[in-house]
C-alpha positions as CSV (number, residue, x, y, z in Angstrom):
1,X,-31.5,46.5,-37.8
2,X,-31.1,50.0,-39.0
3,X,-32.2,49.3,-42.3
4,X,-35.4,46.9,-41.3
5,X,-36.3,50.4,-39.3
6,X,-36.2,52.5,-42.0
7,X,-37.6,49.8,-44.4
8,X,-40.8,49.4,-42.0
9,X,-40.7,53.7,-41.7
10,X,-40.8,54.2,-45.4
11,X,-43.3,51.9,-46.5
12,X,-45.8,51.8,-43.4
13,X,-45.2,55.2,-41.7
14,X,-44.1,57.7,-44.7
15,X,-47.4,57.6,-46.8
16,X,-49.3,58.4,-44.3
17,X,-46.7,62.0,-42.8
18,X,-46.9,62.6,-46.5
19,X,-50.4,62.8,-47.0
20,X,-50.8,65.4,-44.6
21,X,-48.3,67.4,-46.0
22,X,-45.2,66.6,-43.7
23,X,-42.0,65.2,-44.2
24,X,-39.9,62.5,-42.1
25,X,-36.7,62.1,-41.8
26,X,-34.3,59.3,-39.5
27,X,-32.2,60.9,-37.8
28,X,-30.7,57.8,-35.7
29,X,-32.0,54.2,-35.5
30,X,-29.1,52.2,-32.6
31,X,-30.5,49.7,-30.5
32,X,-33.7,50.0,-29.1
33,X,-33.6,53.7,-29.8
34,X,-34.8,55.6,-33.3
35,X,-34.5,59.0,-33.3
36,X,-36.9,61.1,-36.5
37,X,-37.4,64.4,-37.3
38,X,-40.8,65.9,-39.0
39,X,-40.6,69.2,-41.5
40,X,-43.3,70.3,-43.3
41,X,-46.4,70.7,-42.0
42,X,-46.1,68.7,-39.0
43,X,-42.8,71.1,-37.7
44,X,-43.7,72.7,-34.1
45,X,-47.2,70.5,-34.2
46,X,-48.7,69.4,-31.2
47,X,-49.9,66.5,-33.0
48,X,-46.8,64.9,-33.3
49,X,-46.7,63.1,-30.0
50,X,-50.2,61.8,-30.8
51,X,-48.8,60.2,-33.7
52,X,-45.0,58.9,-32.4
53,X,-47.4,57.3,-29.4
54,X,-50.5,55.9,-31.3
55,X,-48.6,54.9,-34.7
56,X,-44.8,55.3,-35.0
57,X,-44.7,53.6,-31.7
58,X,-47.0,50.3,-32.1
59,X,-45.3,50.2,-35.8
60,X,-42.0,49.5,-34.5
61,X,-42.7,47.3,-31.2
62,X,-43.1,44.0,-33.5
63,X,-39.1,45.1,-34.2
64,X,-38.0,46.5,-31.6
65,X,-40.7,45.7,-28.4
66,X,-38.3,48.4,-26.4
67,X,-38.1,51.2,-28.7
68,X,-38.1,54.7,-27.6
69,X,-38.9,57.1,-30.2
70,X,-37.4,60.8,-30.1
71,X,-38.5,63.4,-32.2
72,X,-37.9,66.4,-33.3
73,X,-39.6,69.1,-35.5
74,X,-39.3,72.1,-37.6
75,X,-35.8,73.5,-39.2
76,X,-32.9,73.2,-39.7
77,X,-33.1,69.5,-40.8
78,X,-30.3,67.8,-38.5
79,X,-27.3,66.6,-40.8
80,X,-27.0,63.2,-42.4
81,X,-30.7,62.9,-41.6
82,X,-32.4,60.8,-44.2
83,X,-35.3,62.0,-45.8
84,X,-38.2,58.8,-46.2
85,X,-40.6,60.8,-47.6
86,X,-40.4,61.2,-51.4
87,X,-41.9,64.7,-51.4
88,X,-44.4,64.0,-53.7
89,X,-48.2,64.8,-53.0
């Protein structure tokens, strides 16, 4: 299921961090559970629970209708986090 999360992340979720200058990485996806971190412009932003509740979220519920999304912001980026956005602008 790990790789239908990040799948879905990448192409639905990414384009959109990206275009306003963030970047997102999965940390974690087990279970019901996905776990991302934001750099970038969207590290220590209070915006970032507006858009785990009113995008992220609803994105993955078709998936996973219990998922709890964590995340976390700003540096270092945790290890063996994978970066989904390409870092292109």
């Amino acid at each position: 299921m790990d790789e239908k999360v990040k799948e879905v992340l990448a192409t639905l979720v990414a384009p959109l961090i990206e275009q306003d200058g963030a970047e997102l990485y999965l940390v974690r996806a087990e279970g019901s559970e996905v776990v991302l971190h934001f750099a970038g412009t969207y590290a220590g932003c209070p915006g970032v629970a507006a858009v785990t509740k009113n995008i992220i979220a609803p994105v993955l519920k078709p998936l996973l209708p219990d998922v709890v999304v964590t995340v976390n912001s700003g540096l270092p980026v945790p290890k063996g986090a994978e970066r989904l956005t390409n870092g292109k602008r």
